[in-house]
Residue, then its C-alpha position, 0 to 999 in steps of 0.5 A: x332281779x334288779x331293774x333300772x330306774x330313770x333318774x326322778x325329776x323334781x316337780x320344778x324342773x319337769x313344770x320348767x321342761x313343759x313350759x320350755x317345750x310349750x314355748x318352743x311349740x308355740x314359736x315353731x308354729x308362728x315361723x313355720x320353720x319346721x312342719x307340725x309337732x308330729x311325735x311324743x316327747x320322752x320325759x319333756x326333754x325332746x320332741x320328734x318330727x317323724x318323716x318316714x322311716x327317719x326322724x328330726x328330734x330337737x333334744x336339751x338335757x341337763x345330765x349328766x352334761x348340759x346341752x342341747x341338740x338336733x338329731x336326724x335319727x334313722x333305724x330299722x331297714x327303712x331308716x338304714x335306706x333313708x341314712x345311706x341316702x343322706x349319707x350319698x348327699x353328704x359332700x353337698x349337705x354337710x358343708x352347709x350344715x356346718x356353716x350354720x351351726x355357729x361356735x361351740x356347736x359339733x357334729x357327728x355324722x353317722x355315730x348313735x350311742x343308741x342300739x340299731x340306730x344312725x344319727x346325723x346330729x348337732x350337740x352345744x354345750x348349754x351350762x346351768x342355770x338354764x334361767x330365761x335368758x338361757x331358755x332363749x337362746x335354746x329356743x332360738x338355737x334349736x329351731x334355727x338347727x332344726x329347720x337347717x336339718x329339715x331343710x337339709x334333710x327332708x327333701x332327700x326322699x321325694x328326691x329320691x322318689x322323683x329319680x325313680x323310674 
């Protein structure tokens, strides 16, 4: 039986991931932009603010290509409901999401490569080396992205609650 094993990291790169996450932590919890650090990383390369049955997960991977992303990622029964939610509000979300993204950034709105998920997500291409300037403009990137997700999404659910009867 032959079992799939995760590529290996080197020690270096992995010291480089947990100083970068540190340092994005740090920054996050000096602007406020996003709520509290709230979910596990996998393998230092992203984190996730869990909100209910949907999640924000801040992501930078160097393979097999360089890049960085925000995801709003939605599965389950709840995810589904919280995704058809977002997915009613799109005419006035997505304009303003995608104003904001800057050159050279995607978006893809309702496509996970991801079994039994959704995801509304913005990927940039980030080439190698990732040096200090790089780790930077990643930083600045994924925060300022991420906080446009947040604002974008994350009220939709006590919206949702209020319009209840």
């Amino acid at each position: 039986m032959m079992r799939h094993t995760a590529p290996r990291i080197s020690a270096e790169d992995l010291a480089c991931d947990r100083a970068f996450w540190a340092h994005v932590l740090a920054l996050r919890g000096r602007s406020n932009v996003l709520p509290p650090h709230t979910a596990g990383g996998y393998r230092n390369r992203r984190f996730a603010i869990v909100r209910d049955a949907a999640w924000i997960t801040l992501y930078r991977a160097a393979c097999p290509y360089p890049q960085i992303g925000v995801f709003l990622r939605c599965t389950g029964l709840a995810g589904d409901a919280y995704f058809a939610l977002a997915d009613s509000s799109r005419d006035a979300i997505e304009p303003c999401l995608l104003a904001q993204l800057g050159p050279g950034a995607e978006m893809e709105w309702g496509t996970s490569h991801h079994p039994g998920m959704t995801d509304i997500a913005a990927i940039i291409a980030a080439p190698l080396p990732w040096d200090d300037a790089a780790a930077g403009l990643h930083a600045a990137w994924l925060l300022r992205v991420g906080a446009l997700w947040w604002s974008g999404f994350a009220s939709l659910a006590s919206e949702a609650a209020l319009a209840e009867p």
